[in-house]
C-alpha distance (Angstrom), angle and dihedral (degrees) to the residues before:
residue distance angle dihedral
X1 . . .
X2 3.87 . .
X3 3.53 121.0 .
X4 4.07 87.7 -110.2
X5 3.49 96.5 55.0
X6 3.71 96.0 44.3
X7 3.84 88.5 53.1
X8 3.94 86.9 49.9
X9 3.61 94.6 52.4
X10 4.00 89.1 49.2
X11 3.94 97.0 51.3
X12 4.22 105.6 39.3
X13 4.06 92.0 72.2
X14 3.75 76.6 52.4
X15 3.42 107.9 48.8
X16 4.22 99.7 77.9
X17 3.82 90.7 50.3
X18 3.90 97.7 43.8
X19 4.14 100.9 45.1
X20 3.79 114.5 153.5
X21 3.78 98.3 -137.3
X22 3.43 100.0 100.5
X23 3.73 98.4 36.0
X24 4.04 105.8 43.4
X25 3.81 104.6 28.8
X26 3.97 85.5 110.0
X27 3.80 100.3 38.9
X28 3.85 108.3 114.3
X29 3.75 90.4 -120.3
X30 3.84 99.9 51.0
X31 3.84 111.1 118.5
X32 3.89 113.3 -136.2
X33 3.93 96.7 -149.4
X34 3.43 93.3 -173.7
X35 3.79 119.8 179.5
X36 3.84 87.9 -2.5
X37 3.50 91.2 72.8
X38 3.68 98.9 71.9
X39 3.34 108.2 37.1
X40 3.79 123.7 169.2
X41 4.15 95.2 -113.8
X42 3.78 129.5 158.2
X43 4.14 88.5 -126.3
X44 3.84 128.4 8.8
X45 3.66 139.8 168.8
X46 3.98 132.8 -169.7
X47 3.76 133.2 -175.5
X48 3.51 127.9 -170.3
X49 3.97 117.5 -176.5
X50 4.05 118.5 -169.5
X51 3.74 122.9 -170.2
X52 3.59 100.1 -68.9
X53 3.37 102.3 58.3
X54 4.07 92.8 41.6
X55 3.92 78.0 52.3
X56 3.83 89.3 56.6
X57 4.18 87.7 45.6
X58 3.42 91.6 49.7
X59 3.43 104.6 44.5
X60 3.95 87.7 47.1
X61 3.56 92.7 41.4
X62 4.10 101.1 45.5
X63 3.40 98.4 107.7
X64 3.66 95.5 47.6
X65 3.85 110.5 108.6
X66 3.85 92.7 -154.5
X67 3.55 102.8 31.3
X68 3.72 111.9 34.3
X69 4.17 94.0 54.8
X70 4.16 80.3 56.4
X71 4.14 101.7 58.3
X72 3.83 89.0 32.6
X73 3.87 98.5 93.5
X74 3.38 101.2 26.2
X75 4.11 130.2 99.1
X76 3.91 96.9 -171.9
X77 3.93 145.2 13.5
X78 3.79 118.8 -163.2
X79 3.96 122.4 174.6
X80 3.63 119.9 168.0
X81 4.35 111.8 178.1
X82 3.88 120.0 -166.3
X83 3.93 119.1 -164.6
X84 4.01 126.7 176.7
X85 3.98 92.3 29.1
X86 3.69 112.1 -175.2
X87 3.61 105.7 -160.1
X88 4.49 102.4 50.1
X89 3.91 90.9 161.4
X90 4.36 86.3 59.0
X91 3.78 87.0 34.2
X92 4.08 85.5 57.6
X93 3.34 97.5 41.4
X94 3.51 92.8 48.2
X95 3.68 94.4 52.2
X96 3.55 91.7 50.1
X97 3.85 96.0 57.0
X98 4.00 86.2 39.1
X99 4.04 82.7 63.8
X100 2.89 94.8 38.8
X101 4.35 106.5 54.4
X102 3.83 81.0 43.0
X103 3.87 96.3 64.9
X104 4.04 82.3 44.5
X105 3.10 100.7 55.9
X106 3.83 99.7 53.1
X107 3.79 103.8 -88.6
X108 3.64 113.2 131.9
X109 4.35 116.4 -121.4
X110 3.96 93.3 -143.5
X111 3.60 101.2 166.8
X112 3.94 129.4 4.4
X113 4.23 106.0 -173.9
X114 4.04 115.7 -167.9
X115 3.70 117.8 -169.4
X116 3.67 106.9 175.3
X117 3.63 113.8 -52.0
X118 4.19 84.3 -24.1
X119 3.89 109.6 101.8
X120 4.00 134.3 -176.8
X121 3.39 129.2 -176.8
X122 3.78 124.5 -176.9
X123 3.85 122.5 -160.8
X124 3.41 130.6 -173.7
X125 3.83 134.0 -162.6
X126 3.97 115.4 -137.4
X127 4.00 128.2 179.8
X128 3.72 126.5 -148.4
X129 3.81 89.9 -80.2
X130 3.71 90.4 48.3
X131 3.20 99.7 -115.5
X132 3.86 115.3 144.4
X133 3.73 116.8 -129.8
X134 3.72 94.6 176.0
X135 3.70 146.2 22.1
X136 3.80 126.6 -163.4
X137 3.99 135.1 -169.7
X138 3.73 133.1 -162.9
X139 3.89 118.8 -167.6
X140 3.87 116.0 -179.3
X141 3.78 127.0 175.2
X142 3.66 128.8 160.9
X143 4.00 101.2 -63.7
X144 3.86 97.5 -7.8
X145 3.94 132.1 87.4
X146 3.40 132.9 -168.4
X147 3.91 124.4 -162.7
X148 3.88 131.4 174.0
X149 3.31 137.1 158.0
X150 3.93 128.3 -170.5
X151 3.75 119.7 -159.4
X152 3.39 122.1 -160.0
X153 4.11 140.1 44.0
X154 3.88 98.7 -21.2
X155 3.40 111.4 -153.9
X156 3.64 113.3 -148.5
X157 3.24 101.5 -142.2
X158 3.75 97.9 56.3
X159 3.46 92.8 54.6
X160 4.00 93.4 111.1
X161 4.00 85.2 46.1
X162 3.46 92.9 53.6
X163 3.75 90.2 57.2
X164 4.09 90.2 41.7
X165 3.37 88.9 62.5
X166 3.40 107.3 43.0
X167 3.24 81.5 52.2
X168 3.80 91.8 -123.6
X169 3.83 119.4 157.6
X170 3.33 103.3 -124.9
X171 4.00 136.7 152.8
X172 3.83 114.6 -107.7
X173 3.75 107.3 -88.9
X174 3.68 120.1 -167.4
X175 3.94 114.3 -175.1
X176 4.10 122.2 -151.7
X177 3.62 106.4 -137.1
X178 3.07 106.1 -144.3
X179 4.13 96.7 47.0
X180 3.18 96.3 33.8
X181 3.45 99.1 -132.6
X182 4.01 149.6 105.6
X183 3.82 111.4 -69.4
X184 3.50 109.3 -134.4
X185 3.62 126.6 -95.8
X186 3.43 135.6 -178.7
X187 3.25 111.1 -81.8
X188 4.05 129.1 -162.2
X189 3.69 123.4 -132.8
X190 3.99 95.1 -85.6
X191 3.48 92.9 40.2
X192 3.42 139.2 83.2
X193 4.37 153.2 152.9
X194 3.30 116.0 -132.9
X195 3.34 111.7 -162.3
């Protein structure tokens, strides 16, 4: 059984008695999803994992080379995915104002791709010492959403591991340290980063 799997198999009896709602909902890199959250979808799925289950993934994972560096820093992993959405005009709108409340409320909009009516956008919550407590993605497609929200050091590098893992379909994102935003790739005609 691979390593992942095994993990998996460890944390889901977890996951109901280890929620971060209660314990997070203040930390500067907790996502308030809002509306978002409970969208009216034909098929969804949300995981939440507190300390004790990263504990478990951590302790299972330490060895790991790609994995264990990953779950190290962080505190919390939430991913919620909604597919067959009924409503894509409230979906939209909700995204928008999503991105929107983000960027208001301090996190940082480093990269925004758009690949025909596809979009990602990747935020990221610094402190004075820029250090990043949080990191937080939005995928949106005609009738699917993708939300996730890592709390915890985020290391910048590992942003396109964090995704991996997850298993989160997301563009390759690298992130210039010292902006703080997407490096430029090449981009095809109905693609793009925003930065």
């Amino acid at each position: 059984m691979p390593l992942r799997s095994l993990a998996l198999a460890v944390l889901i009896p977890l996951l109901t008695a280890c929620g971060i709602t209660g314990n997070f909902r203040h930390d500067p890199g907790y996502v308030d999803f809002g509306s978002l959250q409970q969208l009216d979808a034909e098929s969804d799925f949300g995981i939440s994992l507190g300390p004790l289950p990263l504990q478990i993934a951590k302790w299972v994972t330490h060895d790991d080379e790609e994995v264990g560096p990953l779950l190290r820093e962080l505190r919390a992993v939430r991913v919620y995915t909604f597919e067959g959405i009924a409503d894509s005009k409230q979906v939209a709108a909700g995204v928008e104002t999503l991105r929107v409340e983000l960027a208001d409320g301090g996190w940082l909009n480093v990269a925004t791709v758009r690949e025909g009516e596809e979009l990602t956008a990747v935020f990221l919550r610094p402190d004075e010492n820029f250090e990043h407590h949080g990191l937080a993605v939005i995928i949106h497609e005609p009738g699917e959403v993708v939300l996730v929200n890592l709390i915890g050091n985020i290391r910048l590098d590992f942003i396109n591991g964090y995704m991996a893992d997850l298993e989160v379909e997301a563009p390759q994102i690298v992130i210039d340290p010292k902006t703080l935003q997407a490096l430029n790739r090449p981009a095809s005609p109905a693609s793009g980063i925003d930065p």
